[in-house]
N, C-alpha and C positions, 0 to 999 in steps of 0.2 A: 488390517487397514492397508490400503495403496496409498502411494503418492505419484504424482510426477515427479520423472525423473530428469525434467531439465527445469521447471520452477518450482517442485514441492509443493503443489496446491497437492490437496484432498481429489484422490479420485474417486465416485463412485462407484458401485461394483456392477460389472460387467460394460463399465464406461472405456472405449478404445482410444477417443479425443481429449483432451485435456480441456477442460472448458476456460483457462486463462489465456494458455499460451499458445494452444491450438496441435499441438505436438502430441505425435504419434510414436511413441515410444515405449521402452519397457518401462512399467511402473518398479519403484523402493516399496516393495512388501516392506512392512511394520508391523507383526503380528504382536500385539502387548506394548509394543513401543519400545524393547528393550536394542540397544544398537541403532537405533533411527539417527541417520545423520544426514541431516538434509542439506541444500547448499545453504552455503550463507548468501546474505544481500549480495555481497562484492562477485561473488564465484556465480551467482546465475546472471547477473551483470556481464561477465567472460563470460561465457560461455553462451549466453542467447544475444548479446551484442547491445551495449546500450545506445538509448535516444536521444541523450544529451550529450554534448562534449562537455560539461562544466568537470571541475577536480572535484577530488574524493576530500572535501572540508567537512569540520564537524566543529561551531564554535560556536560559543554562548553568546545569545541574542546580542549584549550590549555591545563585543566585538565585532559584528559582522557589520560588512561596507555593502552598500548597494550593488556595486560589480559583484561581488560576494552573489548573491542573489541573484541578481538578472543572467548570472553565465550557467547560472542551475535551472534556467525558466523550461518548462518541460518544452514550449514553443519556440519556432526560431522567430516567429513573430509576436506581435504583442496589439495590444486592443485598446483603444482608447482610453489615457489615463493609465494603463497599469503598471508602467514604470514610473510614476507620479507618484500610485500608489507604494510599492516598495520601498523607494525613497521616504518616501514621509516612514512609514511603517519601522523601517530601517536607523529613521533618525530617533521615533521614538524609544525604540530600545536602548540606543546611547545614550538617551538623557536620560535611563534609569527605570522606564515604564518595565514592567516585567507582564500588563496583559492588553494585546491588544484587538480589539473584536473590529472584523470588517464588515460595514451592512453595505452592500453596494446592489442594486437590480439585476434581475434576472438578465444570465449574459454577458456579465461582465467582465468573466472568467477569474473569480474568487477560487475557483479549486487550483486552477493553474498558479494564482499568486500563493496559495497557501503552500503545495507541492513545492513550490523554489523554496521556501521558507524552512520545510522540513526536511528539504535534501541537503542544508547546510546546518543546520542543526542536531541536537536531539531531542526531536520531539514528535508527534504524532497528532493524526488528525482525529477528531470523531465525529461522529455525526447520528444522530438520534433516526434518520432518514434512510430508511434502506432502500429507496430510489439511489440517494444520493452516491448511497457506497456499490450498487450495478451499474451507474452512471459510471464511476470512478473506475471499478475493474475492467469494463468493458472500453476503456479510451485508449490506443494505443498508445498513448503518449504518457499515460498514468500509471496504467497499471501493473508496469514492471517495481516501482516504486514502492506500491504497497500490500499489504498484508491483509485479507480481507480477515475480519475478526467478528459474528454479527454473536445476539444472543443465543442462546443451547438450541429454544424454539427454530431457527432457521437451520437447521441440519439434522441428516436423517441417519440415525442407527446404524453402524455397518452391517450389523446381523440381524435388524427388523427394518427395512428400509422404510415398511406401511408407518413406522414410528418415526418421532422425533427424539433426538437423545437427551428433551427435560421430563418425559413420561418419569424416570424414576435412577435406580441406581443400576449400574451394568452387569447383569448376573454374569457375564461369562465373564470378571476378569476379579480379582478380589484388590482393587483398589479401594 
């Protein structure tokens, strides 16, 4: 298996473009996986330069202040209502909410308030919509942030590409 070697996505074989980050480089051979060290979050941050200025926080919902949040906003601007929303969002975690679901209309930039949310946090996004997660990787402004993770179905065998890797179990490696 490849990686890239400035964000560690999955490359495919005989792929010379990095399909996240666009970078022309040598790929991390990982044959078996033994020795794969890939960068961490922080290190391809350095290294490919990030798009926010906010600090490197990580605090449990009911701590976090709204500044907290809006200086992690992956935008330098903001869209009507959404530092409203945060704040409320923000407040509700203080009063002890532990879940909180945002329904707001197409557009209203719910992925952007979610991303501030989990760059001060720990925690993670998902989403059942694999629109939503090529939306997400394809955003400049997103997709240094996250880790695309979809089901087995959406990726192809290293060594039968015409396959997907849920057909079965991997004959060439004895996990």
């Amino acid at each position: 298996m490849k990686f890239c070697s400035v964000c560690g996505s999955y490359a495919l074989p005989g792929q010379t473009k990095c399909r996240r980050c666009g970078a022309r480089s040598s790929a991390i051979e990982a044959d078996g996986f033994p020795g794969l060290n890939l960068h961490t979050s922080h290190e391809r941050k350095e290294s490919i330069g990030s798009d926010h200025s906010g600090s490197e926080i990580r605090k449990p919902p009911s701590e976090l202040t709204a500044s907290d949040v809006l200086s992690n906003f992956p935008s330098s601007s903001f869209r009507s209502y959404q530092k409203e929303i945060v704040t409320g969002i923000v407040e509700a975690f203080r009063t002890g909410k532990k879940c909180i679901i945002l329904a707001a209309p197409t557009g209203f930039g719910k992925s952007y308030v979610n991303t501030a949310f989990c760059s001060v946090t720990r925690s993670f996004y998902a989403t059942p919509q694999l629109v939503l997660i090529d939306q997400i990787m394809n955003d400049r402004l997103l997709n240094l942030r996250f880790v695309e993770i979809k089901g087995r179905q959406n990726y192809r065998c290293h060594y039968h590409p015409d396959r997907t890797v849920n057909i079965g179990k991997c004959v060439h490696h004895s996990w």
